[in-house]
C-alpha positions as CSV (number, residue, x, y, z in Angstrom):
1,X,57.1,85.2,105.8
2,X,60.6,87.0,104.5
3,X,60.9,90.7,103.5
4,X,63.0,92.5,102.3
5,X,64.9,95.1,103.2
6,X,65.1,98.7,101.6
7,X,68.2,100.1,99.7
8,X,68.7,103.9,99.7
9,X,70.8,106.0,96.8
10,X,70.5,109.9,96.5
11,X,68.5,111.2,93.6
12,X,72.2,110.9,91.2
13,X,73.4,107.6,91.7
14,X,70.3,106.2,91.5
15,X,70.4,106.7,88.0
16,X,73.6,104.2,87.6
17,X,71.5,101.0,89.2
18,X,71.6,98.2,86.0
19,X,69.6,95.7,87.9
20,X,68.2,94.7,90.8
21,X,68.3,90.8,92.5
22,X,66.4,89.6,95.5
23,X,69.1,87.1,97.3
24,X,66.6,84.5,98.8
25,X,68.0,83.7,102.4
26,X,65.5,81.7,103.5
27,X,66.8,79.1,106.4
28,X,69.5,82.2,107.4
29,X,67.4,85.3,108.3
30,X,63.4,86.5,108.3
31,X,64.8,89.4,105.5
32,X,65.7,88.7,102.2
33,X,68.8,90.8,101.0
34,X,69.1,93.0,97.7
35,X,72.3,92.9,95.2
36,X,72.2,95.8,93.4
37,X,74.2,96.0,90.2
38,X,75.6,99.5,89.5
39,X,76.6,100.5,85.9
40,X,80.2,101.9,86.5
41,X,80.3,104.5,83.6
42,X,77.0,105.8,84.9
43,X,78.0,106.1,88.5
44,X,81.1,107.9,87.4
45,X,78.6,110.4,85.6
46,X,76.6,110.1,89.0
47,X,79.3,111.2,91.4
48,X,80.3,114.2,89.3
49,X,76.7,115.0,88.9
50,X,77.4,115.2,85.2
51,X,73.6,113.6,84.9
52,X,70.2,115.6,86.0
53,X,68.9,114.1,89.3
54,X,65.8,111.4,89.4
55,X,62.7,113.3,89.9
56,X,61.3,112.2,93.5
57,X,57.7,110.8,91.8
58,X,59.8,108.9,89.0
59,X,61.0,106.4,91.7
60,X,57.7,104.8,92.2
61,X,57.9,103.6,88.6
62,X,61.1,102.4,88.9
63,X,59.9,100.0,92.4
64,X,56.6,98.4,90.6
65,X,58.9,97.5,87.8
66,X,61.3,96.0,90.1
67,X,58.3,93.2,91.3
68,X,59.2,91.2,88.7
69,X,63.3,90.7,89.5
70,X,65.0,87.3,89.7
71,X,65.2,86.0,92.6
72,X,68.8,84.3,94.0
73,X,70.0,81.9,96.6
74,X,73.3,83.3,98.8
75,X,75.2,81.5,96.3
76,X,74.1,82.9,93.7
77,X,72.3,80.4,91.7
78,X,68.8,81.4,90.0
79,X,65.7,79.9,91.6
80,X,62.8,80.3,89.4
């Protein structure tokens, strides 16, 4: 069985995250890894806290929404 692990990001930068891979290392370790994509114009906003915070409650839709995210070998080809 694999898992994966968690990433953290304050309540701002959060807000900058574009998408979300699972980076299937299967054969290399029990965990599987995340590559998350950051918008940079976004994450600039972010960082100055030009943006309003993510409410705390609105991450839990943002994690059932991420269920259905591609899936990647360490190389970084698609697996379906």
């Amino acid at each position: 069985m694999s898992r994966i692990d968690r990433g953290y990001m304050d309540a701002w930068t959060v807000r900058a995250v574009h998408e979300v891979n699972v980076i299937n290392m299967t054969g290399l370790s029990d965990h599987h890894a995340l590559d998350v994509v950051l918008s940079r114009r976004a994450l600039i906003e972010a960082l100055r806290r030009a943006i309003p915070p993510l409410a705390p409650w609105a991450l839990a839709a943002h994690s059932t929404a991420a269920e259905a995210d591609t899936t990647v070998t360490p190389r970084g080809k698609d697996r379906p």
